[in-house]
C-alpha positions as CSV (number, residue, x, y, z in Angstrom):
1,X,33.9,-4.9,49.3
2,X,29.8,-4.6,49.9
3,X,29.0,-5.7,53.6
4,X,25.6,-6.5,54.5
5,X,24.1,-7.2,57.9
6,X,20.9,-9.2,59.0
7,X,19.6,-9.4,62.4
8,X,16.8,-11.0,63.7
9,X,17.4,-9.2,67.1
10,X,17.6,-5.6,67.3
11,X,21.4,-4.2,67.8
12,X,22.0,-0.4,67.7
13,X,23.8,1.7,65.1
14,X,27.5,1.5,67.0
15,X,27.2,-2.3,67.3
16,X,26.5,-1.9,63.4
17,X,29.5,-0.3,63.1
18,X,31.5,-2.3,65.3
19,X,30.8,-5.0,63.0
20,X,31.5,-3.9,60.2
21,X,35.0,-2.3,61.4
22,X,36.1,-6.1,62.2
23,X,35.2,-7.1,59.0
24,X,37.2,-4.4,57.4
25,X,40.5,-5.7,59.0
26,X,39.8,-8.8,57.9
27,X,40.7,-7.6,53.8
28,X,44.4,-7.5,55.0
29,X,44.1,-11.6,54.5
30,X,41.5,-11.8,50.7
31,X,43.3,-11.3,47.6
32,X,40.8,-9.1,45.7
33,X,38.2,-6.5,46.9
34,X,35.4,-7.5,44.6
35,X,33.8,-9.5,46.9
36,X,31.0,-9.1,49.3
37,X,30.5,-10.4,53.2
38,X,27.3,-11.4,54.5
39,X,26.8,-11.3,58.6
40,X,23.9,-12.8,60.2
41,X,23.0,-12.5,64.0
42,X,20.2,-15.2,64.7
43,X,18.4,-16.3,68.0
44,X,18.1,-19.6,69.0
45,X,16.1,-20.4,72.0
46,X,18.7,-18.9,75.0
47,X,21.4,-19.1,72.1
48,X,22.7,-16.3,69.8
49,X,24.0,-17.7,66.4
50,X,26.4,-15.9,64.2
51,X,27.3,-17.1,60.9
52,X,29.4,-14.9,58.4
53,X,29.8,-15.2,54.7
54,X,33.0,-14.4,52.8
55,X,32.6,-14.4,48.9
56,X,35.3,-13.1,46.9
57,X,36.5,-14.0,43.1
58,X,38.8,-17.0,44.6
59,X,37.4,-17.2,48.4
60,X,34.8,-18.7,49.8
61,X,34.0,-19.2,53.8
62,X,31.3,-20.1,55.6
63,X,31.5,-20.2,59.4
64,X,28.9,-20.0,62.6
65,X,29.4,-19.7,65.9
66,X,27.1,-20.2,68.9
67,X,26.4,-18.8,72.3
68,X,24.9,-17.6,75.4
69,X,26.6,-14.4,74.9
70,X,26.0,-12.0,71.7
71,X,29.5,-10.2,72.1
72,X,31.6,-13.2,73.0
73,X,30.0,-15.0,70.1
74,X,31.0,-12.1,68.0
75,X,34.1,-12.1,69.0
76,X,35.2,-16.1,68.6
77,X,32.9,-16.0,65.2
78,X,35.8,-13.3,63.8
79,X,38.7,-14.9,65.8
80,X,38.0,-18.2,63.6
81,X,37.4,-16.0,60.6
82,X,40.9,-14.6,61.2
83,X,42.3,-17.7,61.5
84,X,40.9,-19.4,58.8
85,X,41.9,-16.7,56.6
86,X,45.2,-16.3,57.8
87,X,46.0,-19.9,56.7
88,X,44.3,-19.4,53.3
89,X,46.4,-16.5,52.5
90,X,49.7,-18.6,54.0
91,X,48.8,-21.5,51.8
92,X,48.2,-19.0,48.5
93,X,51.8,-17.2,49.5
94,X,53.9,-20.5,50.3
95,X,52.5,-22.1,46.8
């Protein structure tokens, strides 16, 4: 799976990283590893947005979240990502 990650804001390698190690736990839930994951961190006005990209052979998501805080942002954007996934994989299975 190809990750990419766009900032407008400047975050350090280990953020980088941190990122990316969320997204890898999130394969458990997509059915094929050809796809790719996009992650953008914008800023607007006092707000941080995060939006993230899933894009696989069968999968498609789309999700943003928005914030005063970069981390907490970060972590509800991947707690909805979870979710969502979570229920797509359920529905797959239970079919």
């Amino acid at each position: 799976m190809n990750i990419k990650i766009h900032s407008e804001i400047k975050i350090n390698k280990e953020y980088e990283d941190y990122i990316k190690e969320k997204i890898e736990k999130l394969k458990k839930f997509m059915f094929d590893d050809s796809g790719y994951v996009e992650f953008y961190i914008k800023k607007d006005g006092p707000l941080f947005l995060t939006e993230i990209y899933l894009h696989s052979k069968n999968l498609k998501i789309f999700l943003k979240e928005k914030g005063n805080d970069l981390n907490k942002s970060v972590e509800i954007l991947f707690d909805r990502t979870k979710g969502k996934l979570r229920k797509t994989h359920d529905k797959i299975i239970n079919k």
